[in-house]
C-alpha positions, 0 to 999 in steps of 0.5 A: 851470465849478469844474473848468474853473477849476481846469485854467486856474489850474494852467496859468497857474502853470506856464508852464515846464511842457509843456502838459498832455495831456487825462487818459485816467483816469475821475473818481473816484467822489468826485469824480463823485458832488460834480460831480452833487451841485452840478449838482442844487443849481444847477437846484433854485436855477433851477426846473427841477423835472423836469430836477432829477428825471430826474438824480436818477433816473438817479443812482439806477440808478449806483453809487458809481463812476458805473457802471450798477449790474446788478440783482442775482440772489436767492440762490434763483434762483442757486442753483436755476439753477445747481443744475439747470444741474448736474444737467442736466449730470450727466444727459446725460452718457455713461452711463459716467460718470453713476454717479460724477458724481451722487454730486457732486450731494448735498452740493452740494443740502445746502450750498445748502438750509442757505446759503439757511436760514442767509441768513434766506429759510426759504420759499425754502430749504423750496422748494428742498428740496421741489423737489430731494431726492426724487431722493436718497431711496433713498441718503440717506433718513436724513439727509433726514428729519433735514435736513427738520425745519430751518424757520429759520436757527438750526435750522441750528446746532442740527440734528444732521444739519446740524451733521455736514455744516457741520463735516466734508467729504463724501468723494466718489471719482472717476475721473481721467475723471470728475474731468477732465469735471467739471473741464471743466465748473466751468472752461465755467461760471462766473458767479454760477451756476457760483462758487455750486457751485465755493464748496461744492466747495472749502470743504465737499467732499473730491475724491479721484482714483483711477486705474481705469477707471469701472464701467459702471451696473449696475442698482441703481448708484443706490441704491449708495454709492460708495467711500470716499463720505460723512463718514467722521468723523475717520480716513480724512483722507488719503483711500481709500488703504490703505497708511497702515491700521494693522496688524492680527492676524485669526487666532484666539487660540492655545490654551494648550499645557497645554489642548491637552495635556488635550484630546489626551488626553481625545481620545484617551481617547475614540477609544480607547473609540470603537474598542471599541465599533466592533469587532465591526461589519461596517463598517470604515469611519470618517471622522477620529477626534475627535483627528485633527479636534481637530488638523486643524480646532479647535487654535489655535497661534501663528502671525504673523496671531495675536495674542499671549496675553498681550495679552489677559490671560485667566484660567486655563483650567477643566475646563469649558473642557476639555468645551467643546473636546471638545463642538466636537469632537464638534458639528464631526464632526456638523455638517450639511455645508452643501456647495456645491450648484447651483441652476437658477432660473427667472426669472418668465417662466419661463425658466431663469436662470443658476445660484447656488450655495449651501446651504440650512440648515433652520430651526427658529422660534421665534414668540413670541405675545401680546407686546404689541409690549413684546418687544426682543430675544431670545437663545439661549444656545450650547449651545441649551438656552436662550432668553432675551427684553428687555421694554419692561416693565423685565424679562428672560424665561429660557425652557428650550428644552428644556421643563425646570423652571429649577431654581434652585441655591438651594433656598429658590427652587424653589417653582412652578418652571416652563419660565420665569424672569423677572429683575427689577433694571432701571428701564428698557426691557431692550435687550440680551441675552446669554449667556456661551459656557458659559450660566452668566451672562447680560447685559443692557443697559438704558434706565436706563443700566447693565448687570446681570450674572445667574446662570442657576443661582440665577436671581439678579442679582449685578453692576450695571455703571454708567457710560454717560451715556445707554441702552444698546442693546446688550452682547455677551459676549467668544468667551471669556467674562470681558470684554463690550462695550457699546454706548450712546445717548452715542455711545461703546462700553465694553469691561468685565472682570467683575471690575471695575464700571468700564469698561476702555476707552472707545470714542470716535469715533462721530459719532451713537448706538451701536447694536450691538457685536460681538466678533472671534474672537480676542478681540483686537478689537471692532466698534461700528455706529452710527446715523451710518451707519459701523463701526468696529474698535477695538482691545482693548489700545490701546481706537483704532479701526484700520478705519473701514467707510463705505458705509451710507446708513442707521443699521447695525442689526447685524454679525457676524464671520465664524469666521475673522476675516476678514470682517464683515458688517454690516445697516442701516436700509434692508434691505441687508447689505455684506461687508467685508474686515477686513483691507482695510478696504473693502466687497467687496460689498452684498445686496439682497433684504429688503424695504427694512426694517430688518434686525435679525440676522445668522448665519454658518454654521460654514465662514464661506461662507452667511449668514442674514439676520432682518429686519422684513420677516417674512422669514428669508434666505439668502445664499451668501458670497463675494467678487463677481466684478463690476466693482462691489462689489453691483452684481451685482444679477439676478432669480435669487432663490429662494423656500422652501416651508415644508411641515414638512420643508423644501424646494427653491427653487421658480420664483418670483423673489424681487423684493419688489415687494409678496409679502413687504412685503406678508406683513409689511403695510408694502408697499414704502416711500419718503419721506413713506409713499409707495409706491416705484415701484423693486422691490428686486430680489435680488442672485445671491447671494441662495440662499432665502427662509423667510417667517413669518406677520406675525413679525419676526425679532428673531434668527437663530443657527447652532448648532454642527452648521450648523442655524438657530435663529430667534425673533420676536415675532408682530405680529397 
């Protein structure tokens, strides 16, 4: 009746107006909202109690327009239903492509899980998480077990893991046809289902497109990161391309010209008396002389590829450095000759697979008994006269390899002198070991966050070099003496001079601890691996990081350079070693074969062409080292292993395969392992590049050292 009213004052006070039409414009929420509110005020006035009631009741269900209100979804069940839609999608895809797409399904399970503890609803988000992450355990095992410990909204801010994925963008690689599907498939659906998964996509999620054709999924493609897939950190931001890498010098340091000159002549010195002793013999024949080989195989000169001398200063040479170039000489003439042979394996129905090539390098092991779990990490020194152990008890174990009394230079100091020494300074655990090239001074690294330099000729401690702020876990010697590198729990790695007690350079960048550090051959680099799954190469002058390694899914326990500088292999956490070109800065390839461990060392032979492996699966492995030939980088997976029969003068791979499906996981009594201790139903099968197996008797191999002659040296501490 008011708006009726109304509509008849305003036409009486306009008569020259043109009547007015009937609005088509629906009444605003205000006014619709006043209109019912009298309407109800007028039948409350009346009486009529139900007719009051049932209008209010229908007002309930309106929103403030006057529109129906829809009853909202929660999150979970938004999130679970969009979420399986996903994968249901990704899984009936063509094979082609499915390898590629569930690397989109990760970060897109990690961003829901944290949205639904971070919107106050734990039991929900622990339900979607228990429902969902079993299918990423073989890739991301790691940074599930960090993501599981969060049970409230504010673990979401607190939670190491969970911070890495809200302040950084998971990189994925796709395909043009895989990122057109997926493409096609957000535009098909959207709603609150499909926006929920476009949101992480956008805000949390760094797409890249290559144009190349997809791999088809080789069988272990699953358990495989792919290019450039993960969190990278803070390089990489303009995505996989390697044109925008910063330069790079692999060749190994050139001589110094007055070196070379005495080495020739102490080379030529000692062919001249090789002659005299030759004449007289019936045999003519002999291979290079010791100054041909010198030339052809050891001299270092400057070429483009090298670094300068002066960018690394480095003392003057000493008549030490004179023997040790004459003794490279001679170990290089004597070497074992790791030469390519051809191996027919037999796969386990007892058919003839096709053959792997490689060599197979004997092995000397050193067992360590009645430890008491307390040993850390053990050493060989270079010119294998000694051996040296970290122990959990604050101390370092020198050991003579030779059964020779470690006679010390001070005499005062020779009372009982046995085949051992035992350092004592720290006041910690003792992590890291090593030994200068010339075993004159030995390092190690320690819990109490410094690093102590020892004479291995007084058997004394004489530097203390402080400077972390947390453990450290590793340290390791320059090829030359002089400088070494450290590697901590702070997350940065340091680079140090022994005649200063303050680091040179400080390496930061990596996102979780340090654990390893390794040196290029030309002294001009440093490689750091780290819990956050990824490598790094800094560069010595400048103390940046010039290549970042991303491909891990789990913590990197070791990495060694090859000879020649060119290529870096790298062990992690879940039992796989990658290849990486340097240069390239990507992954040529990954191995497979250990049990699904972690593996705590690595060797290169002398050419730079086998690789031997020491892990926590009792076990000792070879590998021949080349770039693989598959469409995909480690996907050339087979039942082609081989297995070593150690009968006291080694032996030939016999015909048994070396799938660790209980044999050596077994031996090391872990079984093959899962999430929660579960027994994994997937076998780790061994890549074709994988050439023997050396099993030991429940011994983890702590490390693995070829000598100078191309023979393997390896220690461990016996776990009854």
């Amino acid at each position: 009746m008011a708006s009726l009213g109304a509509a008849a004052s305003g036409a009486a006070g306009s008569s020259n107006q043109p009547p007015s039409t009937p609005s088509t414009t629906a009444p605003t929420g205000q006014n619709s909202q006043n209109l019912n509110n009298i309407v109800i005020e007028y039948l409350s006035k009346k009486g009529y109690v139900k007719t009051e009631a049932t209008l209010r009741a229908e007002m309930a269900s309106l929103d403030s327009d006057g529109r129906p209100i829809r009853p909202k979804e929660d999150k979970y069940s938004q999130f679970d239903k969009a979420y399986s839609r996903l994968r249901s999608w990704i899984e009936n895809s063509l094979d082609l492509y499915k390898p590629e797409l569930r690397r989109i399904a990760f970060p897109v399970f990690v961003h829901m899980f944290l949205s639904l503890m971070r919107n106050g609803v734990p039991a929900e988000a622990t339900k979607f998480f228990e429902t969902y992450n079993q299918e990423f355990q073989s890739k991301h095992s790691f940074d599930l077990r960090g993501l599981s410990t969060i049970t409230a909204a504010h673990h979401v801010e607190e939670n190491e893991t969970a911070k890495l994925y809200t302040e950084n963008k998971y990189n994925v690689t796709l395909t043009a046809t895989s990122h057109g599907l997926l493409m096609g498939y957000l535009t098909e659906h959207g709603g609150a289902a499909g926006d929920a998964v476009i949101s992480i996509l956008n805000t949390n999620v760094q797409l890249y497109k290559v144009d190349r054709q997809p791999s088809f999924g080789f069988s272990g493609d699953d358990d495989m990161m792919g290019d450039n897939e993960g969190i990278p950190g803070h390089i990489n931001k303009d995505g996989p391309s390697q044109k925008d890498l910063p330069g790079v010098k692999l060749g190994l340091m050139p001589m110094d010209k007055d070196l070379i000159a005495d080495v020739e002549f102490e080379l030529a010195a000692e062919d001249a008396r090789e002659k005299e002793r030759r004449e007289g013999e019936l045999s003519t024949t002999s291979g290079p002389s010791f100054l041909e080989t010198f030339q052809q195989h050891i001299k270092r000169e400057e070429s483009e590829d090298t670094p300068m001398r002066d960018d690394i200063p480095l003392p003057p040479y000493k008549q030490t450095d004179i023997d040790s170039e004459i003794k490279a000489v001679k170990d290089y003439r004597d070497r074992f000759r790791l030469s390519t042979i051809t191996l027919q394996a037999k796969t386990q129905a007892g058919t003839e697979g096709p053959p792997m090539t490689g060599a197979l390098p004997s092995v000397l092991t050193y067992t360590f008994h009645n430890t008491n779990d307390n040993v850390h990490r053990i050493a060989f020194s270079d010119d294998t006269t000694l051996c040296a152990t970290s122990h959990a008890e604050s101390y370092i174990r020198i050991w003579s390899l030779k059964g020779e009394k470690l006679y010390s230079a001070n005499a005062s100091e020779n009372e009982n002198v046995g085949t051992s020494r035992r350092y004592v300074g720290h006041s910690g655990a003792v992590y890291g070991i090593s030994f200068t090239p010339d075993a004159k001074w030995l390092l190690s690294a320690s819990e109490d966050k410094s690093i102590r330099m020892w004479s291995t000729q007084t058997h004394t401690a004489l530097v203390a070099y402080k400077g972390h702020d947390s453990p450290v876990w590793d340290v390791r010697w320059g090829p030359f003496g002089h400088y070494f590198a450290s590697a901590s729990w702070d997350r940065t790695a340091r680079i140090w001079s022994t005649e200063k007690i303050a680091p040179l350079r400080i390496l930061a960048g990596h996102l979780e601890s340090v654990n390893k550090v390794a040196w290029h051959p030309n002294s001009a680099y440093v490689f750091t691996g780290s819990t956050d799954k990824t490598l790094r190469m800094w560069d010595m002058q400048q103390g940046a990081s010039v290549r970042l390694f991303n491909g891990h899914t789990s913590p990197v326990r070791c990495l060694e350079v090859s000879p020649n500088g060119q290529y870096l292999a790298s062990g992690a956490d879940d039992g796989t070693i990658n290849i990486w070109d340097i240069k390239m800065g990507r992954r040529i390839k990954t191995m497979r074969g250990h049990a699904r461990v972690p593996i705590w060392c690595l060797s290169w032979s002398v050419e730079g062409q086998v690789l031997v492996s020491g892990a926590a699966d009792n076990t000792i492995r070879v590998w021949s080292v080349g770039e693989d030939k598959g469409n995909n980088a480690g996907n050339n997976s087979g039942t082609v292993g081989a297995e070593m029969v150690i009968n006291g003068i080694g032996g030939l791979p016999g015909d048994a395969t070396t799938k660790v499906d209980g044999s050596t996981a077994a031996a090391a009594g872990l079984g093959v392992l899962g999430a929660k201790g579960r027994k994994d139903k997937k076998e780790v099968v061994a890549t074709n590049d994988h050439l023997a197996v050396y099993y030991t008797k429940k011994t983890p191999i702590y490390t693995v050292k070829f000598t100078q002659k191309n023979l393997v040296l390896a220690a461990g501490a016996y776990h009854p």
